[in-house]
VEXRO-165848 format. One record per residue (C-alpha): x, y, z; residue number from 0; residue in three letters. Coordinates in Angstrom, 2 decimals, always signed. Each point is the difference from the previous one (the first is absolute). Layout:
<zaros>
(zaro (X,Y,Z),NUM,"ALA")
...
</zaros>
This chain:
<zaros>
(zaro (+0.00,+0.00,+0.00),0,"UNK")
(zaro (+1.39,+3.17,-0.93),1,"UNK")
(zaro (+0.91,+2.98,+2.71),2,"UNK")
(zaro (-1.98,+3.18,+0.42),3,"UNK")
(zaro (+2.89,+1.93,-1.64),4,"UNK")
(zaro (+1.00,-2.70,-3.25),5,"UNK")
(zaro (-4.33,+0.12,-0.60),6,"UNK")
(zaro (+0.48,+4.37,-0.01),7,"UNK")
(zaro (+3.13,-0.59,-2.20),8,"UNK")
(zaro (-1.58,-2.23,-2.52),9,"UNK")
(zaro (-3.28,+2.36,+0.22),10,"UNK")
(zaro (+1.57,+3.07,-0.59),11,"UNK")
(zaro (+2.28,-1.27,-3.01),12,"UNK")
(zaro (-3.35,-2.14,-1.41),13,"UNK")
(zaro (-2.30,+2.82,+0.50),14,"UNK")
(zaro (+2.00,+3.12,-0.73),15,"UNK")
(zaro (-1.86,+1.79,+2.50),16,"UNK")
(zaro (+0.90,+1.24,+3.79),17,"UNK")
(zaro (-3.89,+0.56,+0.46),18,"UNK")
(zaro (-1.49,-1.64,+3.16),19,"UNK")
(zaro (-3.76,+0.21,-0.27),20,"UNK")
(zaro (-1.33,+0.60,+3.53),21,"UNK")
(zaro (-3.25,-1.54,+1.11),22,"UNK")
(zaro (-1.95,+1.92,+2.69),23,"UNK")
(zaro (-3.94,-0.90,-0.95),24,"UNK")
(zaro (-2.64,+2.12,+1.62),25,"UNK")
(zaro (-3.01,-1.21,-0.41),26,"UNK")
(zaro (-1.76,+2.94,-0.50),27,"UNK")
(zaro (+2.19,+1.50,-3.01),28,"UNK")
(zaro (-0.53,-3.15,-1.59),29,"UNK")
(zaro (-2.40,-0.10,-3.61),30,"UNK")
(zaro (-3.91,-0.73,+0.66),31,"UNK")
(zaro (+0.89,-3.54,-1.78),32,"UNK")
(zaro (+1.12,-0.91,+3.41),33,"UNK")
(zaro (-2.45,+0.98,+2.07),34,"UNK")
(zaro (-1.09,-2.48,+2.45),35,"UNK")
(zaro (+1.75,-2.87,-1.18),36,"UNK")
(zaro (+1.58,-1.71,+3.53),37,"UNK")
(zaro (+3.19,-0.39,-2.23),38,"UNK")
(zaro (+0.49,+3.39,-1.15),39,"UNK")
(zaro (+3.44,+1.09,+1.37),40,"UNK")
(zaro (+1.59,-3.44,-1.58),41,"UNK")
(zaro (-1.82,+0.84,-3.20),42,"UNK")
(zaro (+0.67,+3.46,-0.35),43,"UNK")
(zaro (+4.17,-0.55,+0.94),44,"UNK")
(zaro (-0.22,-3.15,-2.49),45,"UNK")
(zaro (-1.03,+2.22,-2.97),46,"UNK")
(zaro (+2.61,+2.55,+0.75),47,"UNK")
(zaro (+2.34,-2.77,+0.30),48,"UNK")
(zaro (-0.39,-1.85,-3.79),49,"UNK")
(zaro (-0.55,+3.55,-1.32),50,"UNK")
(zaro (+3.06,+1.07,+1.66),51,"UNK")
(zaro (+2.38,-2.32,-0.02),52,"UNK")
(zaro (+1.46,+0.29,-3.55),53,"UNK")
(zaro (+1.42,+3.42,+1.07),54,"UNK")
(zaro (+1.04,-0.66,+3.62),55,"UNK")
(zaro (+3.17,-1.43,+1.99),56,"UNK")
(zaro (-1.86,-1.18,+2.90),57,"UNK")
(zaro (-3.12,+0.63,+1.80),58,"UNK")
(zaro (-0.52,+1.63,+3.91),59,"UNK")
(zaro (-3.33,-1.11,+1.97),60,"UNK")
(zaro (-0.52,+2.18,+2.90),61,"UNK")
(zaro (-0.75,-2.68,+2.76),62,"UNK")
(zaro (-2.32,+3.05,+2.09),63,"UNK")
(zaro (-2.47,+0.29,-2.86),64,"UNK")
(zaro (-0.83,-3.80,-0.33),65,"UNK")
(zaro (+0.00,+0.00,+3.68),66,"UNK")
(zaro (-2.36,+2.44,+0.90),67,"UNK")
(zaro (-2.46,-1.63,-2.28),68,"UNK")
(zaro (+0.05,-3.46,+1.69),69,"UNK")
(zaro (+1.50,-0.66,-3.59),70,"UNK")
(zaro (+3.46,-1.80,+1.24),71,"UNK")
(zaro (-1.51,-3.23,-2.10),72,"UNK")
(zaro (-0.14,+2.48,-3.16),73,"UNK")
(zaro (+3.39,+0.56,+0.20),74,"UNK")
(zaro (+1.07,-3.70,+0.47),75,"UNK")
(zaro (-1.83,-0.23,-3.54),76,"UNK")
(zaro (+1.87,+2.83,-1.42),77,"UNK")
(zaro (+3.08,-0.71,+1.09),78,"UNK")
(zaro (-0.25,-3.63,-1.18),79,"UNK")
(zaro (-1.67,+1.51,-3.24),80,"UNK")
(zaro (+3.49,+1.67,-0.96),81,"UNK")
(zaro (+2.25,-2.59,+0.70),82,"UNK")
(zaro (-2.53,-2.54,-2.31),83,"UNK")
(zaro (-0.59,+2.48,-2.83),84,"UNK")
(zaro (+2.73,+2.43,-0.37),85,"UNK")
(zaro (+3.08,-2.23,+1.76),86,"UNK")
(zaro (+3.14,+2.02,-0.07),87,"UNK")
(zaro (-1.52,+2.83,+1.58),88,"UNK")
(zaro (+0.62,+0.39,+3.98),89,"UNK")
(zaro (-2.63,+1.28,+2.37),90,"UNK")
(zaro (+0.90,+2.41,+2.86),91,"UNK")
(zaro (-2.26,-0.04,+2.91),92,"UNK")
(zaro (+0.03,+3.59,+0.96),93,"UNK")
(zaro (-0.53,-0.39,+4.19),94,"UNK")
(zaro (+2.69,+1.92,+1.02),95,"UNK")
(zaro (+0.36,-2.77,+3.10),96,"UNK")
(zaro (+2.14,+1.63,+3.04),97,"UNK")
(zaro (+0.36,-2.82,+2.89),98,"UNK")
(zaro (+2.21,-2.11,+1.62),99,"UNK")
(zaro (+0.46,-3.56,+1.09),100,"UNK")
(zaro (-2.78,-2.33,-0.48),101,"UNK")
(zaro (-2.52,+2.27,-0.84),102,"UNK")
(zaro (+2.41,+1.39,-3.55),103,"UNK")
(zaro (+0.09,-3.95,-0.49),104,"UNK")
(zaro (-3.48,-0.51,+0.34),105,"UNK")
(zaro (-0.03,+3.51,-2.39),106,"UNK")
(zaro (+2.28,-1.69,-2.36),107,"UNK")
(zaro (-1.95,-3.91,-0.27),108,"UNK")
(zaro (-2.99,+2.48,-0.95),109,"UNK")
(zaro (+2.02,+1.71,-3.13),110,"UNK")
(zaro (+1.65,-2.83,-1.11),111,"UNK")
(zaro (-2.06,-3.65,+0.78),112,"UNK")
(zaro (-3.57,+1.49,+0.47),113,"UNK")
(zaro (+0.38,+3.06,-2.90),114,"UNK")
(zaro (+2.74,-1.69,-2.29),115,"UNK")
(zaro (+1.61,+3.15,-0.56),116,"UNK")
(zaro (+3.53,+0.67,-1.67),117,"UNK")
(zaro (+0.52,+2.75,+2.75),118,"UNK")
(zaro (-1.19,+2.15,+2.80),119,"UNK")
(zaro (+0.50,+3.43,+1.56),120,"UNK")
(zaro (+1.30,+0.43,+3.53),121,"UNK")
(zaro (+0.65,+3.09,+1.86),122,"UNK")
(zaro (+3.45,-0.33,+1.63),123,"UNK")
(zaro (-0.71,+2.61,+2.60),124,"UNK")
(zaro (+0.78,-2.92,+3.23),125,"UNK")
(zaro (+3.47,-1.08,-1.98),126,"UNK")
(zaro (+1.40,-3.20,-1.37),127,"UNK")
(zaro (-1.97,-2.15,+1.98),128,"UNK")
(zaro (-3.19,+1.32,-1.96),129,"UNK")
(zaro (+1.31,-0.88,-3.00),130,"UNK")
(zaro (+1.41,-3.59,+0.46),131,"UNK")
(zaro (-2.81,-2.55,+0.67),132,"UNK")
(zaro (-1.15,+1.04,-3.40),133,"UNK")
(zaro (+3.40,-1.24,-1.72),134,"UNK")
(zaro (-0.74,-3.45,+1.32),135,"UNK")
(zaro (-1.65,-0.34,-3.15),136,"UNK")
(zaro (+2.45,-0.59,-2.48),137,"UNK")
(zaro (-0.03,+1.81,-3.22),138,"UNK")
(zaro (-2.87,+2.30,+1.20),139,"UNK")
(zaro (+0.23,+3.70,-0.25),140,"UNK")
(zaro (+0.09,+2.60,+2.61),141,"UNK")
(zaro (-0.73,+3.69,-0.99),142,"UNK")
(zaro (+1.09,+1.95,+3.15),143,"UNK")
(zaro (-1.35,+4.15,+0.16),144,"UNK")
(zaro (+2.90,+1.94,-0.33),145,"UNK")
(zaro (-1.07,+3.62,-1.02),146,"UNK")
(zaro (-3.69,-0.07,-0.77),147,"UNK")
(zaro (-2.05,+2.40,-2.06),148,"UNK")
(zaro (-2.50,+1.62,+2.53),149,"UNK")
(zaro (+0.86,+3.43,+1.12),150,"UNK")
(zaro (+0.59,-0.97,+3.61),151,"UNK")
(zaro (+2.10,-3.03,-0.77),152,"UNK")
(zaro (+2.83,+2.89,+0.97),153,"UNK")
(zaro (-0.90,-0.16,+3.39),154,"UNK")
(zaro (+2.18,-2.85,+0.49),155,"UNK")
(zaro (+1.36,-0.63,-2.74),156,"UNK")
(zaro (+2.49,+3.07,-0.52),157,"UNK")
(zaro (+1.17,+0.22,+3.91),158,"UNK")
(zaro (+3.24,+0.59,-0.10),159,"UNK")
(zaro (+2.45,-2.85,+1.33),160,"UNK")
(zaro (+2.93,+1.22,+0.55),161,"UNK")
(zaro (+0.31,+1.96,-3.56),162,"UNK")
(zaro (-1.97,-2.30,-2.38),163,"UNK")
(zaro (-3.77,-0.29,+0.13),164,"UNK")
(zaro (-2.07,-2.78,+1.27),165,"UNK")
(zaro (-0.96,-1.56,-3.42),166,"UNK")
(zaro (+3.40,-0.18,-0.91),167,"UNK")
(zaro (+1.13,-2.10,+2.93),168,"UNK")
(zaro (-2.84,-2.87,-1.05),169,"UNK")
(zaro (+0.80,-0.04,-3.19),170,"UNK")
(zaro (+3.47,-0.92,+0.93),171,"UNK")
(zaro (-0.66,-2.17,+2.25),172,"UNK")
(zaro (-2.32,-1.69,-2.34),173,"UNK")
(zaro (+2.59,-0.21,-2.51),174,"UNK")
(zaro (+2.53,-1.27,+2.06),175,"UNK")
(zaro (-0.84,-1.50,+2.98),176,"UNK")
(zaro (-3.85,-1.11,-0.07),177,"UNK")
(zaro (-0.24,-1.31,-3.52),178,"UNK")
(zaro (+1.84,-3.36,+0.80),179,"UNK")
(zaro (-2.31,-2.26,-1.97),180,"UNK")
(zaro (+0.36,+2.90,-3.05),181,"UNK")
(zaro (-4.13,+0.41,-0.51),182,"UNK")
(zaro (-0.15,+3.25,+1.44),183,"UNK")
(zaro (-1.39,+3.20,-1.20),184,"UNK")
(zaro (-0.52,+3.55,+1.01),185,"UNK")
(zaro (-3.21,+2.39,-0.25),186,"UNK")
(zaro (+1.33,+3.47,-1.00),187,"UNK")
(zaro (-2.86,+2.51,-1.33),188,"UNK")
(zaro (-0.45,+1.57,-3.27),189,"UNK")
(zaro (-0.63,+3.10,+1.61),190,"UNK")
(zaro (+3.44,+0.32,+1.03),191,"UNK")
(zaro (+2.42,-0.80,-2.85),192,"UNK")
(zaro (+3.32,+1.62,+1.44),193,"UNK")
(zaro (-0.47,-2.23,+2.79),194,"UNK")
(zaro (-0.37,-3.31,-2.66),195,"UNK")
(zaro (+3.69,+1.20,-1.09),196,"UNK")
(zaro (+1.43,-0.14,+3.20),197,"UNK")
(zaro (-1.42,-2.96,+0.83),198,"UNK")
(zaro (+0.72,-1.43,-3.19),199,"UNK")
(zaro (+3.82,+0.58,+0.71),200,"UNK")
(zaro (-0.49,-1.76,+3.01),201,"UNK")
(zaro (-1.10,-2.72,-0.81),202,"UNK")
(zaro (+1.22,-1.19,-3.40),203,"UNK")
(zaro (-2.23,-2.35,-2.32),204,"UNK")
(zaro (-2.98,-0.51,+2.72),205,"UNK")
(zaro (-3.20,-0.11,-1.35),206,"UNK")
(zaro (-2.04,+3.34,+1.16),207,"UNK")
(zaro (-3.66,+0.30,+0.67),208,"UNK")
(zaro (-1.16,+3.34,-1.58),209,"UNK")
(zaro (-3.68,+1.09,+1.19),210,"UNK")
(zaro (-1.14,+3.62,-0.56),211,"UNK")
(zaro (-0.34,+0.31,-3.97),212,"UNK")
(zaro (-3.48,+0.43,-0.99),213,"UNK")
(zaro (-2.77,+1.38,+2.92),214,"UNK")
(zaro (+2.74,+1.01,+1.87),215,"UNK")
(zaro (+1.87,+1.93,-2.81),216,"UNK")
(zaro (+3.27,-0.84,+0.11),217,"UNK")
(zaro (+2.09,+0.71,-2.93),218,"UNK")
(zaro (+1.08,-3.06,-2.79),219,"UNK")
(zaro (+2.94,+1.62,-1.64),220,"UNK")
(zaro (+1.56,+0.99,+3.42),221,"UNK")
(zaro (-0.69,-3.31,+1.42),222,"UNK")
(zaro (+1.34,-2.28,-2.96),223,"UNK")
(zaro (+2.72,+1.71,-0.34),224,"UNK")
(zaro (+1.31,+0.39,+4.19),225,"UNK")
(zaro (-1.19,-3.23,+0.48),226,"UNK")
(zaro (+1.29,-2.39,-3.17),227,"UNK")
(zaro (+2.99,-2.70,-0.27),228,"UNK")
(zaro (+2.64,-0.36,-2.40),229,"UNK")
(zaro (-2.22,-2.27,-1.65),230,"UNK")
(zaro (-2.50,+2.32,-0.05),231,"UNK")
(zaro (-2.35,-2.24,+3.12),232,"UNK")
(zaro (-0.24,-0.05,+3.77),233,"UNK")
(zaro (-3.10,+1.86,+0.02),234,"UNK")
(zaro (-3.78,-1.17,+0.73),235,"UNK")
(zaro (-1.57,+3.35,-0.75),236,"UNK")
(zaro (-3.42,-0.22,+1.88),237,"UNK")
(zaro (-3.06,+1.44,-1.30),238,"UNK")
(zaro (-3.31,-1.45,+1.75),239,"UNK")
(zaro (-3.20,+2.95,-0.34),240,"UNK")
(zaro (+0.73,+1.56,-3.61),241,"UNK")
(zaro (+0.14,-3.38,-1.48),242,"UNK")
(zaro (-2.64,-2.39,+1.66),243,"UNK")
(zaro (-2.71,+3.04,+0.26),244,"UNK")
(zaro (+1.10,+1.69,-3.42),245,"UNK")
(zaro (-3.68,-0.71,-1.81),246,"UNK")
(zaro (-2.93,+0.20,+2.31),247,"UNK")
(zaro (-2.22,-2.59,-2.13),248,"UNK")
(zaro (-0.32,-3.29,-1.11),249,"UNK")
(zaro (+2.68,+0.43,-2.17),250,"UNK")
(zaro (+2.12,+0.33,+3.22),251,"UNK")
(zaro (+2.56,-2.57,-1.43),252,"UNK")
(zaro (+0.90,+1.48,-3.09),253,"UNK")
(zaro (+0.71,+3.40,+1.32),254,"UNK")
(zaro (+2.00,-2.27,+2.93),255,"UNK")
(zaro (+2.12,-1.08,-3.17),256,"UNK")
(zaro (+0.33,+3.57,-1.66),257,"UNK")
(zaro (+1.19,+0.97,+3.13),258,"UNK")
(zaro (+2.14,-2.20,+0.67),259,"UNK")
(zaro (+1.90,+0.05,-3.24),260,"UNK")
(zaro (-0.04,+3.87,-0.11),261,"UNK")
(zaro (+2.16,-0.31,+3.29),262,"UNK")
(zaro (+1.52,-2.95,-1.16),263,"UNK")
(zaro (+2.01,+2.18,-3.45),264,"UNK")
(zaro (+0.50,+3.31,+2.08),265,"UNK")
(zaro (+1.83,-2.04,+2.37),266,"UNK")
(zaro (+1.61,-1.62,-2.95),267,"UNK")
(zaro (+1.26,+3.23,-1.42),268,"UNK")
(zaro (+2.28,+1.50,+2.50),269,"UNK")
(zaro (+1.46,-3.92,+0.89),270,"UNK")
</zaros>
């Protein structure tokens, strides 16, 4: 079975795309189609998936909106429904998981035995030790928040430790001394693309997850080009809202795929 980071190299290379497609269903965006059917949320994510999928890298559930739907079953389904019909493409459960101990391996059975994902989120706020029970699983990914794209992510993030900023300290030790399995990632936001250079420098060839193009407006060209390899990769560039809720019909899926591919060649052009 191949690794979290040899499925993302073979995706990006097969695909020629850096697009993640983010799936955050809410019900009541979704086309009147839908309406009342106890499957919705799986059907609604499934058609964004196929009609998707020819443009994208990988794909990014957001555990909280399945969850506070009573639709965890749903996104068994969808989950399972990648890996069967578009194989090759990973699935990162966005749950942004922060404990320790027992409970992060309890955290971690759920990602990767009861979801089947490729790779998870965790917030590495309590240290090493909330990042370990999850590389227990071998060749499963770990996407650890490094710099993140909301405006008060600089709380934290940009305290000063002894003349660097925060984020720059977890990205190193990311890099160096957390990623001993060599599945991790890092979450740096679009919204901040001088901050994708540094870390980039930091941390070499490791795969990046980009959120904050699209809704939250952060910009391609600036992105692509802080946040790119030497072989023109490392990047999942997130976009969730502006794809999945770009037509407000039944023709949902199509504008899904117009979407999709739109962001798909703008972030082709400046790679």
């Amino acid at each position: 079975m191949s690794s979290f980071i040899q499925t993302l190299n073979d995706a990006w290379q097969r695909a020629n795309s850096l697009l993640c497609v983010g799936l955050d269903p809410e019900p009541s965006k979704f086309p009147g189609a839908l309406a009342n059917r106890s499957d919705a949320i799986f059907e609604f994510c499934r058609t964004i998936v196929d009609a998707t999928a020819p443009y994208a890298c990988a794909f990014k559930p957001q555990i909280a909106y399945f969850a506070a739907h009573r639709a965890e079953d749903q996104l068994e389904a969808l989950i399972a429904h990648i890996h069967a019909h578009h194989p090759g493409l990973p699935v990162i459960l966005d749950a942004k998981r922060g404990d320790i101990g027992s409970t992060a391996e309890q955290y971690a059975r759920e990602a990767f035995e009861r979801y089947a994902a490729d790779a998870v989120t965790v917030n590495p706020y309590m240290g090493f030790d909330s990042i370990e029970p999850y590389l227990a699983h071998a060749g499963k990914g770990v996407i650890v928040l490094c710099r993140t794209s909301n405006p008060g992510g600089s709380d934290l993030q940009f305290l000063d430790t002894g003349g660097r900023p925060l984020y720059q300290v977890v990205a190193q030790l990311a890099a160096q001394k957390w990623n001993v399995g060599g599945q991790l990632g890092l979450v740096v936001g679009a919204t901040f693309p001088k901050e994708i250079e540094v870390v980039r420098g930091i941390v070499g060839d490791m795969p990046l997850l980009i959120p904050g193009v699209g809704a939250q407006g952060g910009d391609v060209e600036a992105t692509v080009r802080a946040g790119r390899t030497a072989a023109g990769t490392g990047m999942l560039i997130n976009s969730s809202r502006a794809i999945i809720y770009a037509g407000k019909g039944d023709d949902y899926a199509q504008a899904a795929a117009r979407a999709a591919q739109e962001t798909r060649d703008k972030i082709n052009a400046y790679r």
